[in-house]
C-alpha positions, 0 to 999 in steps of 0.5 A: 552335231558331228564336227569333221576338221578337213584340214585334219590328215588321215591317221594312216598318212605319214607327218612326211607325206602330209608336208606339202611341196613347199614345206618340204623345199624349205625343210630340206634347204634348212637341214642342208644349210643350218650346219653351215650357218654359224653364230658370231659374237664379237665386241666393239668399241662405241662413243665414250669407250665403252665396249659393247657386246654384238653378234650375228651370222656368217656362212663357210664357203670353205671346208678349213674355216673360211666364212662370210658375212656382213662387214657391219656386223665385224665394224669397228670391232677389234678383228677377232670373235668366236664363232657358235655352230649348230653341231654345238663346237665354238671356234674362235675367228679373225677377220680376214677383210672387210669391204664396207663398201659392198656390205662383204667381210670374209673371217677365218675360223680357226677349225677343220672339217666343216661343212661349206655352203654352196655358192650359186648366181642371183643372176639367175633369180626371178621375181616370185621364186622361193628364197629361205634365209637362214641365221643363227642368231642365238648360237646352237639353233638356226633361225629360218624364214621363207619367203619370195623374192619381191623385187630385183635390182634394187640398190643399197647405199654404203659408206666408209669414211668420206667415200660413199657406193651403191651397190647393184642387183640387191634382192629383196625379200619378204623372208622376215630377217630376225634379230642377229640374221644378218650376214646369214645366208639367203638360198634358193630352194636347192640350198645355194646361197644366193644371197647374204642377209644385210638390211631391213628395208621395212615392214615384211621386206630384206635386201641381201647382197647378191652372189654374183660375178661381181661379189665373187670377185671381192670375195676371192680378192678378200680371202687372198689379199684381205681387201678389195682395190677400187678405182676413183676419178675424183669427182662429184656428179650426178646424172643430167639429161642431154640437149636434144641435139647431142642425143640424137646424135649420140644415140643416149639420153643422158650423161653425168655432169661434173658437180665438184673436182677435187683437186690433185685428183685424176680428173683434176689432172686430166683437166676435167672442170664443174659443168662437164657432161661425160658421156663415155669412159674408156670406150663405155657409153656413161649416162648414170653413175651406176654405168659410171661405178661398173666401169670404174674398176680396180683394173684401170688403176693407174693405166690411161683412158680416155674420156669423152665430156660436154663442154659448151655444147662441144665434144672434147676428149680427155686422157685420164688416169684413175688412182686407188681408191682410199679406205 
């Protein structure tokens, strides 16, 4: 009995042409990315003062050495490491800053002519469509993985010290993140990096910082001044539904309640109290606190604004003043 394999191309049919439409996008989005994908290692100091060896990716967005990647992967390292390309040079780099608040640092490598990455918009992204990440965890040879975007808008806890953030529009994955993958790029089937590879959140599934206006911003505020300034109100709080009453007549549903004050800061000195509903800040409707971070920008340190609360069942309006956050 004769076997005949169907899935077996034709002798005169090319290995180019017998790559389907998918193998082709991803083959192209690795070669055009994979020399803009560095290897980091770098050594940080752990509990006991032993120093320890780690690593992971980050991609140039700039011809003379700027490069991105994840702040957890230059935390609590000495600020330099090198960096490993797959055109075999290794370059030393310094970290030019680092948000830990929203996952981003930006290094410096000391090295011409290299080949940037194009920066695209996660705000374009739809659920379902072709997303490649790329890393280069082992120093000379890039590692990539395809997949789809699974979801959109999730969000990602951060810290630094006491300060705690989430940050918006996160994408997830179910392009497999490798070991070391971390701080690579996350591209759209054109190559663009819409994405840095940050986290795993379970079986099968990334998230990756978007690239978009609001990580743009951070970006550029990192390269030219090596941080980011964030405002801050002072406060604890969480979302709290609004009296029937008070939503009718606002046209919302919720509102942040004030849990905790810290005292000397902005809303303390604005005479805000525990109990407090606010439902506007500097003239932008408030009902949970991701609506609360937006608005709270570096823009508005120092300069006055107003502040709508809910105190006993009555409105008041407060003038306040939000200070730089602290790293």
């Amino acid at each position: 009995m004769e076997l005949t394999f169907i899935s077996s191309p034709p002798a005169d049919i090319s290995e180019e042409e017998a790559l389907d439409a998918y193998s082709r996008a991803v083959t192209q989005v690795a070669e055009r990315l994979s020399p803009s994908v560095a290897n980091l290692r770098v050594s940080r100091r752990v509990r006991g003062g032993r120093i320890l060896d780690g690593g992971g990716s980050a991609v140039v967005i700039t011809p003379d050495g700027f490069m991105l990647t994840s702040a957890h992967v230059v935390a609590r390292t000495e600020g330099r490491g090198r960096a490993s390309f797959v055109d075999g040079r290794e370059l030393e780099f310094a970290v030019v800053g680092s948000d830990p608040l929203s996952d981003l640092a930006v290094l410096r490598v000391d090295g011409r002519d290299l080949v940037p990455a194009e920066l695209g918009d996660a705000e374009r992204l739809r659920v379902g469509q072709l997303v490649v990440a790329i890393g280069n965890p082992h120093g000379f040879t890039g590692s990539v993985t395809a997949g789809v975007v699974s979801a959109l808008g999730r969000s990602l806890p951060t810290r630094s010290g006491a300060n705690m953030r989430v940050v918006d529009n996160v994408i997830q994955t179910d392009a497999a993140l490798n070991p070391g993958n971390s701080g690579g790029a996350l591209a759209d089937g054109r190559g663009r990096v819409v994405g840095i590879n940050t986290a795993v959140a379970g079986v099968g599934l990334g998230l990756a910082v978007p690239i978009n206006t609001a990580t743009r911003k951070i970006i550029a505020a990192l390269m030219t001044e090596g941080r980011f300034r964030r405002a801050h109100l002072g406060i604890a709080g969480g979302p709290r539904p609004l009296p029937p009453r008070l939503a009718r007549e606002l046209g919302r549903t919720s509102g942040i309640e004030v849990v905790q004050v810290v005292e000397g800061g902005p809303a303390d000195r604005a005479g805000l109290r525990p109990e407090d509903l606010i439902v506007e800040l500097d003239g932008t409707p408030i009902e949970g606190m991701d609506e609360l971070q937006r608005v709270v920008v570096s823009e508005l340190i120092g300069r006055p604004v107003g502040v709508t609360v809910i105190r006993e069942g009555r409105e008041r309006e407060l003038e306040l003043v939000p200070a730089e956050l602290e790293a």
